[in-house]
Every structure is written in structure tokens, then in C-alpha cells.
C-alpha positions as MATLAB code, in Angstrom:
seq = 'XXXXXXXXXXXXXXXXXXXXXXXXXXXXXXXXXXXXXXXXXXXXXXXXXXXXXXXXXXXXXXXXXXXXXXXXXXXXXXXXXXXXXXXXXXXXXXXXXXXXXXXXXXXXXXXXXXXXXXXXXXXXXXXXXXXXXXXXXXXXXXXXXXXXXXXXXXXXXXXXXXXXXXXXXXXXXXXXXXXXXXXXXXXXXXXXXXXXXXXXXXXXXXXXXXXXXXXXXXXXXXXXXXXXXXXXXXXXXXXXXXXXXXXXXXXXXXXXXXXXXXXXXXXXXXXXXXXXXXXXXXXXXXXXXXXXXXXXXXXXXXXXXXXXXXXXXXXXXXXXXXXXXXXXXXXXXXXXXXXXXXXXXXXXXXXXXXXXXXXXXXXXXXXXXXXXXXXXXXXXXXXXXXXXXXXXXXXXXXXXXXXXXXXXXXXXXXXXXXXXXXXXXXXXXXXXXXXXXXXXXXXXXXXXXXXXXXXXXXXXXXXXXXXXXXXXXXXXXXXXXX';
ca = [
      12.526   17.775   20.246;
       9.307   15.917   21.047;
       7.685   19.037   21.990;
       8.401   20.432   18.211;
       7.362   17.179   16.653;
       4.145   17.243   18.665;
       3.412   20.977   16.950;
       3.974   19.968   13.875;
       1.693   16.852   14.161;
      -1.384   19.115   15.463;
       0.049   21.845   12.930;
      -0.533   19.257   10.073;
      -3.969   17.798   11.285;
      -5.632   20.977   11.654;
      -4.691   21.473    7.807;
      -6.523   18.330    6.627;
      -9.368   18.542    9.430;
      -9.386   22.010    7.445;
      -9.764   20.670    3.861;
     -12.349   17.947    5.149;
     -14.604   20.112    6.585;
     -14.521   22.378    3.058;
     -14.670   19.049    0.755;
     -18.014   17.728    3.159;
     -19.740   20.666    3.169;
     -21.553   20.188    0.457;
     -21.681   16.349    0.472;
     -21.344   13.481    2.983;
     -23.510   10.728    1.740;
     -22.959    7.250    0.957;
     -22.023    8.574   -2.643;
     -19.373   10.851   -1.948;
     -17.697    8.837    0.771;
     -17.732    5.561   -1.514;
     -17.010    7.302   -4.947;
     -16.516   11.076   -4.333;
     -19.635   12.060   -7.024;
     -17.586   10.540   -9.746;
     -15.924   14.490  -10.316;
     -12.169   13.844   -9.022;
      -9.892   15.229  -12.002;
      -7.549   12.372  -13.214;
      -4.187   14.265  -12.504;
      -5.632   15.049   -8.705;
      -6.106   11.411   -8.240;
      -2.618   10.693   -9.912;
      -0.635   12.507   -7.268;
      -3.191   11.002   -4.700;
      -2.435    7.532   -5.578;
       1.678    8.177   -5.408;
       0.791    9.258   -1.799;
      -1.497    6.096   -1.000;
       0.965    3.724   -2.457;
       4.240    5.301   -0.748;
       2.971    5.355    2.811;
       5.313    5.403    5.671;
       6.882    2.506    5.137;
       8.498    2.904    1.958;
       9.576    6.048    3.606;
      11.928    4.346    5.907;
      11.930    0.771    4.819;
      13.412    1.679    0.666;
      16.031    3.417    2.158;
      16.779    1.062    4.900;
      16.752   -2.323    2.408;
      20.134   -0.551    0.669;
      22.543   -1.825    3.070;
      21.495   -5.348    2.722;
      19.395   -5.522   -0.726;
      21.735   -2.424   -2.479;
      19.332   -0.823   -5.465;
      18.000   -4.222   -6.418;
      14.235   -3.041   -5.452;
      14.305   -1.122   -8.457;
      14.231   -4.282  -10.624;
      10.510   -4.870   -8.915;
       9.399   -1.319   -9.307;
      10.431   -1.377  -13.091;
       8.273   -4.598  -13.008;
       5.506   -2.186  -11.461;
       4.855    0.121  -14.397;
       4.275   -2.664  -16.978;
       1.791   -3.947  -13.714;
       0.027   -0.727  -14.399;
      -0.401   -0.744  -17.973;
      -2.350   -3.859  -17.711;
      -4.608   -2.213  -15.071;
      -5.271    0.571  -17.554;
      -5.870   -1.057  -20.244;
      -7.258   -4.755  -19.150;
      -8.847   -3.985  -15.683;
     -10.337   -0.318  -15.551;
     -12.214   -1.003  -18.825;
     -14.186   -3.364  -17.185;
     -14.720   -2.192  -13.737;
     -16.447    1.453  -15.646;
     -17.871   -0.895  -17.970;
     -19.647   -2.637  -15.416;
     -20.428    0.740  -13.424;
     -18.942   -1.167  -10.368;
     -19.132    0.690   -6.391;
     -16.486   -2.283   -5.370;
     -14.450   -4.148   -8.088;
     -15.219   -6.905   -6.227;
     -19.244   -6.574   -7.658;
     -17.491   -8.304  -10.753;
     -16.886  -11.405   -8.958;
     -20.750  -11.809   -8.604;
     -21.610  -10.931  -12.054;
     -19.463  -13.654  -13.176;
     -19.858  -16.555  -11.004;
     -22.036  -15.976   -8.471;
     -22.712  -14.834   -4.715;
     -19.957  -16.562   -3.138;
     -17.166  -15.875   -5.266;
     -18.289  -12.685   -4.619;
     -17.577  -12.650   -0.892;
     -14.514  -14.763   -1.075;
     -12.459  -12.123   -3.126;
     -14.290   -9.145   -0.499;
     -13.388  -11.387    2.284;
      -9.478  -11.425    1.028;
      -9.117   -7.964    0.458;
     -10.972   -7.011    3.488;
      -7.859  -10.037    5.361;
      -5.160   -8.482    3.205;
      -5.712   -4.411    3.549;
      -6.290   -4.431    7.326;
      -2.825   -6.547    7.603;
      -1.384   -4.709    5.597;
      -2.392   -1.174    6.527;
      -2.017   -1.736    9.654;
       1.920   -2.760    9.205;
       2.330    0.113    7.592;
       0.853    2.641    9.850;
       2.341    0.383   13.115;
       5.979    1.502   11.793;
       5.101    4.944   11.948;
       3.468    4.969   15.088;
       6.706    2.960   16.489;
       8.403    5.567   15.558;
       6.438    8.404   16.925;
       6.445    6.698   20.047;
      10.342    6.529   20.098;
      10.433   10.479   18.959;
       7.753   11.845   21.525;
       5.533    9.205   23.385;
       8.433    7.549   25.259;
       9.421   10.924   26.850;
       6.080   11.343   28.694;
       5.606    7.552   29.423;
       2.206    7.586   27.141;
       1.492    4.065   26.215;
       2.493    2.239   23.198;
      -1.511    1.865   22.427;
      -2.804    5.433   23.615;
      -0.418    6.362   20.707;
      -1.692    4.250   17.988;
      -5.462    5.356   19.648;
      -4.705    8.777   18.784;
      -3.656    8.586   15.146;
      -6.528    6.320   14.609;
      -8.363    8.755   15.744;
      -7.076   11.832   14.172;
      -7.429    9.757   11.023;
     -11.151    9.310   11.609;
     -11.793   12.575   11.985;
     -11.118   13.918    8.592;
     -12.276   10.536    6.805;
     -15.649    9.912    8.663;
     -17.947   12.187    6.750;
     -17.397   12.307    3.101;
     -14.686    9.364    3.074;
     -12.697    9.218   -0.494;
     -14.055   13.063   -1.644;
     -11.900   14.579    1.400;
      -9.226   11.847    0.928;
      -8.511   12.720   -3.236;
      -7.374   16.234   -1.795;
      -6.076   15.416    1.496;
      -3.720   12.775   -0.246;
      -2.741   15.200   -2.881;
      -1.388   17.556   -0.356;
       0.194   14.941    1.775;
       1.909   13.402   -1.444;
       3.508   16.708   -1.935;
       4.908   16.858    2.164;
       6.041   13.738    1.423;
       8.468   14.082   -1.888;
       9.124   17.409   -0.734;
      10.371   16.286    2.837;
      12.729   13.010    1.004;
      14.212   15.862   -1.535;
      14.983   18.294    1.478;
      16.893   15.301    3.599;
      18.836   14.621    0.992;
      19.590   18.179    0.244;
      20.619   18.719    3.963;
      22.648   15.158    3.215;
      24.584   16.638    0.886;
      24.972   19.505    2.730;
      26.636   17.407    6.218;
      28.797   16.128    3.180;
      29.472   19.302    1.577;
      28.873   17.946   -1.752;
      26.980   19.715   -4.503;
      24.589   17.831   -6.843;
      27.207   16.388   -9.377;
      29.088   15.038   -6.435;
      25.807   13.210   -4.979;
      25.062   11.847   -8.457;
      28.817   11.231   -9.084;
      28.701    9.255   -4.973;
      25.100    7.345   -5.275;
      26.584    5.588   -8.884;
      30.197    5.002   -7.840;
      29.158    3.162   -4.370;
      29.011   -0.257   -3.726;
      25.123   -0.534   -3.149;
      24.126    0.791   -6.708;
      23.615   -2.227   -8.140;
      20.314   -2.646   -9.311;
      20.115   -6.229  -11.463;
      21.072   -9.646  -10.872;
      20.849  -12.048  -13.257;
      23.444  -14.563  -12.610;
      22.154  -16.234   -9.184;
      18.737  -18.079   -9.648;
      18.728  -19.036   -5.860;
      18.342  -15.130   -4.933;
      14.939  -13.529   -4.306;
      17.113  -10.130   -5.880;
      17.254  -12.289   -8.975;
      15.970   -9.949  -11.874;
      13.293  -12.306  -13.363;
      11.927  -12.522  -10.080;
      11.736   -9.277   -9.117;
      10.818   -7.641  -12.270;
       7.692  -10.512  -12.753;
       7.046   -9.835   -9.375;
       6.996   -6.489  -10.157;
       4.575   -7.002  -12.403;
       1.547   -9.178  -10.862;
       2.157   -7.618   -7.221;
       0.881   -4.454   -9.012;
      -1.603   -5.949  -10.546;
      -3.080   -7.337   -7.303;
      -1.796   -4.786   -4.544;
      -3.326   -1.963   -7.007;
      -5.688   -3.212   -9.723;
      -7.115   -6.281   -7.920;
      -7.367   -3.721   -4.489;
     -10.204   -1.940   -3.739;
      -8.142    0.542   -1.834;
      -6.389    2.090   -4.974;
      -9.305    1.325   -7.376;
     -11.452    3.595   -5.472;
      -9.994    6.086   -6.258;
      -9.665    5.366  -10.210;
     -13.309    5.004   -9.931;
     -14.350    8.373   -8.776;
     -12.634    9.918  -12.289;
     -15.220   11.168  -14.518;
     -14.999    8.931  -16.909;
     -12.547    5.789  -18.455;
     -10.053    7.626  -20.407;
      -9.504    9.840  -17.206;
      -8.904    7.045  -15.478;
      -6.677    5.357  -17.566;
      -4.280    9.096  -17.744;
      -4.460    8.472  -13.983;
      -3.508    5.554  -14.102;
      -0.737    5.546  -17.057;
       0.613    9.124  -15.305;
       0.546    7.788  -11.591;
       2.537    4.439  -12.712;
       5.545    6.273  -15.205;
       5.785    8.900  -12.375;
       6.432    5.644   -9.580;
       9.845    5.137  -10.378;
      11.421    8.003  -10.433;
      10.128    8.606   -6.788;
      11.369    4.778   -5.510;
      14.759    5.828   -7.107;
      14.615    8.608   -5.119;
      13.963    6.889   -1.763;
      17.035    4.437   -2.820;
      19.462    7.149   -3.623;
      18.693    8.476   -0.214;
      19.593    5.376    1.354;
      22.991    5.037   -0.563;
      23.893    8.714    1.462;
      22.424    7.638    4.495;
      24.940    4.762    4.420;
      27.772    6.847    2.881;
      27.416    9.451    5.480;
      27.434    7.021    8.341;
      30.729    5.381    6.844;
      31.943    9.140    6.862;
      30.908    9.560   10.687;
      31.860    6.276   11.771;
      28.351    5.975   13.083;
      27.776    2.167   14.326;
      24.146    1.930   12.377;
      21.038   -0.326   13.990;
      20.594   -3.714   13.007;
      17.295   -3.772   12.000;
      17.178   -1.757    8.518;
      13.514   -0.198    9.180;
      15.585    2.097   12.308;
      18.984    3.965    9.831;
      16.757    6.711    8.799;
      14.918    7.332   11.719;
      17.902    6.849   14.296;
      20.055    9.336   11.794;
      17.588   12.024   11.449;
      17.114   12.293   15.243;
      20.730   11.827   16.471;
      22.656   13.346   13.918;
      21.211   15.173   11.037;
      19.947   18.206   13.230;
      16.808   20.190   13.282;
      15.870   20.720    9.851;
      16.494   17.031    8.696;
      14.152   16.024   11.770;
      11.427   18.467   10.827;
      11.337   17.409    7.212;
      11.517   13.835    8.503;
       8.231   14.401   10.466;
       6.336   15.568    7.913;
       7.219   13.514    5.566;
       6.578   10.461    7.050;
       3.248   11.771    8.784;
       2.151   12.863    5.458;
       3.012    8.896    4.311;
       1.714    7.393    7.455;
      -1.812    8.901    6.946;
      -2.038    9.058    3.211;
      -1.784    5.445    3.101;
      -4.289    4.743    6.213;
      -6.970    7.243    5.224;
      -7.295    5.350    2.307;
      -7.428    2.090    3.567;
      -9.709    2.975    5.799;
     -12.110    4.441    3.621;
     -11.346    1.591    1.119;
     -12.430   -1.209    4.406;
     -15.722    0.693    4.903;
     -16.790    0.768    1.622;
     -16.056   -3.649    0.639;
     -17.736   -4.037    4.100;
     -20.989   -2.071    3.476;
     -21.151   -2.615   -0.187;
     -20.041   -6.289    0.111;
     -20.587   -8.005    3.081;
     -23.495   -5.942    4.486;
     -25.406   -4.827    0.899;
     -26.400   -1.270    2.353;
     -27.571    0.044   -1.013;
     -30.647   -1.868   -0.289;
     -31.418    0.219    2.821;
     -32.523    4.028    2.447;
     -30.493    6.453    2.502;
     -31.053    7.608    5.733;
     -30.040    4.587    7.123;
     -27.402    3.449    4.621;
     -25.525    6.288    6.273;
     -25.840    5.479   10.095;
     -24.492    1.839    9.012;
     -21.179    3.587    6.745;
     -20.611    5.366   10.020;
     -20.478    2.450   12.193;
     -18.832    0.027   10.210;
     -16.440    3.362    9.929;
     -15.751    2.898   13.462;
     -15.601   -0.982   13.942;
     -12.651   -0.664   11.102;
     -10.963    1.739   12.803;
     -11.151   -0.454   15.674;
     -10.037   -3.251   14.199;
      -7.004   -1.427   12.979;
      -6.018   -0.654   16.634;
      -6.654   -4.496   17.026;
      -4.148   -5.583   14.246;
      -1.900   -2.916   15.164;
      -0.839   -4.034   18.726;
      -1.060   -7.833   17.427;
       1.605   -7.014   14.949;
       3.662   -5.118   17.803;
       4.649   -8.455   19.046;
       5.905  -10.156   16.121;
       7.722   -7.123   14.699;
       9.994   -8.054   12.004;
      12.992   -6.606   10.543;
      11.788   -4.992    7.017;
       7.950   -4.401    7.414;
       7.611   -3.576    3.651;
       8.868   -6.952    2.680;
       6.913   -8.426    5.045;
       3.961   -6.473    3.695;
       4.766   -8.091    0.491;
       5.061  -11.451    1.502;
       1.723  -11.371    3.343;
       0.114   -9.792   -0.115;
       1.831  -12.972   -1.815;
      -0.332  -15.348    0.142;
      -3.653  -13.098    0.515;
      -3.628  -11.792   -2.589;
      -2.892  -14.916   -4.716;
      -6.859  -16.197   -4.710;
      -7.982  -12.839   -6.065;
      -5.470  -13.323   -8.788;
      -6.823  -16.703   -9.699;
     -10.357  -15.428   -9.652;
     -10.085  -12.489  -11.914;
      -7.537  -14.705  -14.365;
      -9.673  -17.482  -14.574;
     -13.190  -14.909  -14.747;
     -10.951  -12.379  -17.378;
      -9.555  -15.236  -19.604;
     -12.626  -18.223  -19.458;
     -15.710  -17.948  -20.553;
     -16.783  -21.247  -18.589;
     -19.459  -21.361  -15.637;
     -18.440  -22.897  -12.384;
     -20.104  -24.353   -9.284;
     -19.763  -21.189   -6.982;
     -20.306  -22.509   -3.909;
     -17.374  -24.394   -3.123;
     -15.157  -21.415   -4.675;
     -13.932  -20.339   -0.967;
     -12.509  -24.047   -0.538;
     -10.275  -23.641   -3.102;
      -9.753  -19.914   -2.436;
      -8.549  -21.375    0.963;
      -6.599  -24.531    0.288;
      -4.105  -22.585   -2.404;
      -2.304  -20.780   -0.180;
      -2.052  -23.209    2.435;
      -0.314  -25.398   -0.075;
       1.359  -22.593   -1.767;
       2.728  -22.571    2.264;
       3.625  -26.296    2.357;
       5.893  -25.830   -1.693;
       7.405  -22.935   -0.269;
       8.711  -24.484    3.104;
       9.613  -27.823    0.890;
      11.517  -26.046   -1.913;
      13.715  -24.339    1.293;
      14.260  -27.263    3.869;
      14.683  -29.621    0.825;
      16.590  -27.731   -2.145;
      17.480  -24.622   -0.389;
      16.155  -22.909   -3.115;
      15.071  -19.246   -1.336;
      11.384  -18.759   -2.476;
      10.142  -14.798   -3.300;
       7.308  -13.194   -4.302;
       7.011  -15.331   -7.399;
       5.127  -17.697   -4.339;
       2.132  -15.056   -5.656;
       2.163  -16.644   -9.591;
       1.811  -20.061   -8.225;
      -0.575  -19.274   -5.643;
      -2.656  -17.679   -8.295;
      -2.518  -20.522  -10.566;
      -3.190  -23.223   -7.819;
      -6.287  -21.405   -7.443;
      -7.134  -20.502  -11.004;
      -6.387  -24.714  -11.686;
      -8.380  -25.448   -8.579;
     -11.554  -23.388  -10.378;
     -10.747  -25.508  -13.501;
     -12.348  -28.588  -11.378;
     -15.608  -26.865  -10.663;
     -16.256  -25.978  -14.088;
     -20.258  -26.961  -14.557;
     -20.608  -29.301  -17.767;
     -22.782  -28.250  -20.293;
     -25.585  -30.298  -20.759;
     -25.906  -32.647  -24.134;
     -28.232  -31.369  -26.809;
];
């Protein structure tokens, strides 16, 4: 088994090294890496960005969240599409408007240098958490597959996809990625559709039968509205929904990169508008899998892990037989690195463009700098990656969430208060207040539990934006009297 997995994983890479080394013949400067020439057609980029936002997690950890959460995640992802129609209409307008490398360049233009590097500083905090959780889970679970059986280290793992994923990104960064993802979005909804096809199979049930199963079991429900105390509560979910998308994809350099390297705005916005509608369908998908999972291990009398992130994986390995474990491979190797290419690429761009300025060096050496801050990310990845192999948790994706929650809630205040003010404020103590909001947002959420046992979600996000959007309401410069 782990010698088949192991072909299919040099099988796949040599397929993207393949399209990389096509895609940078022509180009691999600082332009192409950071905004692929500006020529990516919109409804390339659209299945790109399904693949980016997926990643492996969502692969294992939507289906997994059924047995404890049932179909209530779609109330959130039904939250996400109205999320995206403010990005295409509110947020893309102004980032082409402005002609922006990083949407963080907006920051600057509208109050000053160190706003500026606050909200690059955040993202820069919140993707490498983030993408690193995500791509951990998959490497975990290579290492379980393959690694284990020839005693290769947890960390010589996780060095080697790092490494493979450097090698297709390093030279012309998001141009390769757009078509790299594109193909690796496909594995990916092709390999979820095949498992539960061979589901159904184990089952013998035809398609009526799994539609007729999914909406007659127990875990189909998808809203709650009568318990206020939940985090499943619909009001939650779906306004969480909402604002997570506007911050984990419109306020994210990440996803905006791409957007950016569409010809023009009303590309982007087709993108944008086609990539969001197209979202739920596929997270419906990954739930209805998860219903089966559960129904066929009820069927089996298979005992199923206790940590939710482990029902997939264990039951494509143990018990779903060959073809179920080959689709599962590719699939979630075509998540795993369409998420991390892209965060990657996304990491070297905010630090060149933002913290180090390269566009003020020549070209020459603009490009030696993108391909060592290329490597010092990828480093750092490895870094965050065996960190978070300590404190592993039991659902990474709604740990990913809650981490966005706090990291992401001072970019929300900035571009709310910069989007709907038109005041000035003192800029310099902007990362004081960037800082203290979530450390208080901490402090309400801990309060609200011990002391009402009221079970604080996402929503923690809202306020933490509008701590910090209040707390840039007391550095607003007076206007001098006439």
C-alpha cells in the first residue's frame, strides 16, 4: 500500500513540475511570480480558487465534523456566498482601482506607513498558521499511510513536501500556480465523487438510494435556530459565514492574488461571483460524504476513531479497498498542495512587497531577494508545522477558524473603518490597538464561558473587528479650527 501511494505522489509531482517548467519558460520575474502578467482568464482562476480554498483539510475535516456537528456547516458556507458578493462588488473595485501588487498597499494609501505593516504583519501571522495546519493534517496522514512503514521521521516528511512544493512555485510563483491549481481542483472533486461512488457501491445502493439515505439520516440537519447557546446556531453561523469570507478571502492576500492577475475588474468580479455560487455545492458534497461514511460504518459495525479529522482516512485505508485509497490519495494531495502553493506564493509576495519594499531595487536584484525570502517561508512553514504537531487538536479546520477569528479581526477593523470613514487618524499607534483587540476579544470570550456559560463562536471575529474599528475611532486627528 505505501509503496503505491508513494508512485502516485512522484506520479503527480512530475505532472505539475511538468506544467511549471512550461508556464516559466517564458517568464519568471518578479511580475509573473507576484501577479502572473495580469493574463489569467477569470474562469481559470475560478476553478483555481475552489482548489486553494478546499485544501486538505476540508477534505477530511467536512466529512469528519458530521458525526458530531451533522450538516450544520452548511449554514456557514451559505453565509460564504453572500461573503463573496461583497468582495466582488465592495472590495475588488478598489484593490484594481488602486492598481494594488498587495491589497495590503491600501492600508498605506489611507492612513499611513504603519497601518500599512500592521495589516501585512497579520496576514503574514494568520496565513503561515493557518497554512501550515492545513498542510500538517495531510502530512500526518501521509506519514501514517507510508512514512511510518520505513521509520522516516515525522519532519523528513513534512521536509519533503515542502520541498516538492518549492520546486514548482519558486520560479514564476502565482503564473504556474493559476494552472497547477486548476488541475489539482479537478483531482480533487473528481477523487470525493469517486469515494462516494465506490460508497455506494460497498452499500449496493444506486444514486436515488444515496440521495433517498444522506436526507432520511439523523445527521442531515443543517439549521438551528432554537438554541442561542450553540455555536451551530444559524445566525451565528450564517453571519459568520459571511465576514469569515470576507476576511479569510477578500481581506487575504492569498486568494486576492489571484483575483488580481485577471485582466481586468469585470473578470475578476465573474471569478469571483462564479468561484463563490459554485462553493456550496462542493461543501455539500464533502458533507454528504460524511453522512455515508458514518452510515456505512453503522452497517459494518466498525468502532470509528475519536478524533473526527481520522473516519475518512482510517476507512479508506482499512476498509474501502484499493480504488477508494487511490482516489483518496489524490485527492487529498491535490488539496494538500493547492492550498500550500498558494500560500506560499501569497507569504513571499506581502513579505517582499510589504515588509522589505523590493520594487525599489532593480530587477536583477528584486529577484535574488523573491527567491530567498521564497526559501525563509518555506522554512518557516516547516517551523510552524512541527510546533503545531504538539498541540494537535481534534478538528484542525475549526481550529483554523478560530485562529482566523482572532488574527483576522484587526484587518477587519482596518478596512471597515478605512472603507466606511472618511476621517484621518494618528497612524502610529494603529498596531497598539491592532494588538490590544484581540487580547480583550480573549479576556470577553473566556468571561462570557466561565461566567454565563454562554459557548462563544466565530461571531468572537465581529467583535474583534469592532473593538478595533472603535479603538481607531480614538485616534481620529481633529481638524484644525478655521
Amino acid at each position: 500500500m505505501g509503496t503505491s501511494i508513494l508512485i502516485i505522489i512522484a506520479l503527480y509531482f512530475s505532472i505539475l513540475l511538468l506544467i511549471s517548467h512550461f508556464i516559466s519558460k517564458k517568464h519568471s520575474d518578479n511580475e509573473a511570480f507576484f501577479l502572473g502578467n495580469r493574463k489569467s482568464p477569470w474562469f481559470v482562476v475560478a476553478i483555481a480558487m475552489v482548489g486553494t480554498s478546499i485544501s486538505g483539510v476540508t477534505f477530511v475535516s467536512v466529512p469528519g465534523m458530521v458525526g458530531k456537528f451533522d450538516m450544520t456547516y452548511m449554514q456557514m458556507v451559505l453565509g460564504f456566498f453572500f461573503g463573496y458578493l461583497v468582495i466582488a462588488y465592495v472590495l475588488l473595485p478598489l484593490y484594481y482601482r488602486l492598481n494594488l501588487t498587495t491589497i495590503y498597499g491600501y492600508l498605506e494609501q489611507r492612513f499611513g506607513f504603519y497601518s500599512y505593516k500592521t495589516g501585512a504583519s497579520f496576514f503574514i501571522l494568520s496565513k503561515i498558521i493557518g497554512a501550515a495546519a492545513r498542510l500538517y493534517l495531510v502530512a500526518m496522514i501521509l506519514q501514517a499511510l507510508v512514512f511510518d512503514q520505513w521509520d522516516i521521521p515525522f519532519y523528513v516528511t513534512v521536509t519533503g513536501i515542502i520541498l516538492l512544493i518549492w520546486g514548482y512555485t519558486y520560479r514564476s510563483g502565482i503564473k504556474t500556480i493559476i494552472w497547477t491549481d486548476t488541475l489539482q481542483t479537478s483531482c480533487l472533486i473528481l477523487g470525493v465523487i469517486l469515494i462516494i461512488w465506490q460508497l455506494a457501491s460497498k452499500m449496493d445502493m444506486n444514486l436515488p438510494q444515496v440521495v433517498d439515505a444522506i436526507s432520511s439520516s439523523e445527521h442531515s440537519r443543517i439549521f438551528v435556530f432554537d438554541d442561542w447557546a450553540s455555536k451551530q446556531n444559524f445566525f451565528k453561523q450564517f453571519l459568520s459565514g459571511i465576514f469569515i469570507t470576507i476576511v479569510m478571502t477578500g481581506l487575504d492576500q492569498d486568494m486576492m492574488q489571484k483575483n488580481l492577475t485577471c485582466k481586468n475588474l469585470k473578470d475578476a468580479q465573474k471569478n469571483m461571483v462564479t468561484y463563490g455560487f459554485a462553493f456550496t455545492p462542493i461543501n455539500f458534497l464533502f458533507l454528504s460524504l460524511g453522512v455515508l461514511l458514518l452510515l456505512f460504518a453503522s452497517q459494518s459495525n466498525i468502532v470509528l476513531p475519536e478524533q473526527s479529522d481520522q473516519i475518512l482516512p482510517m476507512l479508506a485505508t482499512e476498509y474501502l479497498g484499493l480504488p477508494v485509497l487511490v482516489f483518496f490519495t489524490i485527492g487529498i494531495i491535490a488539496a494538500a498542495f493547492s492550498s500550500a502553493d498558494s500560500a506560499l506564493t501569497a507569504l513571499t509576495t506581502s513579505v517582499c512587497v510589504d515588509i522589505l519594499d523590493i520594487k525599489r531595487e532593480d530587477a536583477t536584484k528584486a529577484k535574488r531577494t523573491r527567491q530567498k525570502v521564497h526559501v525563509a517561508v518555506s522554512f518557516a512553514f516547516l517551523l510552524v508545522i512541527l510546533i503545531i504537531n504538539y498541540v494537535h487538536q481534534e478538528n484542525i479546520l475549526d481550529t483554523i477558524y478560530k485562529v482566523a477569528s482572532y488574527t483576522y479581526g484587526p484587518l477587519l477593523g482596518l478596512f471597515f473603518f478605512g472603507l466606511f470613514t472618511k476621517v484621518n487618524i494618528r497612524d502610529k499607534y494603529v498596531p497598539f490597538i491592532c494588538i490590544l483587540a484581540p487580547v480583550i476579544s480573549y479576556f470577553l470570550e473566556y468571561i462570557l464561558s466561565e461566567a454565563y456559560a454562554y459557548n462563544v463562536g466565530y461571531e468572537i471575529l465581529l467583535f474583534n473587528g469592532l473593538l478595533t474599528a472603535f479603538g481607531l475611532l480614538l485616534l481620529v486627528r481633529k481638524q484644525p479650527s478655521v
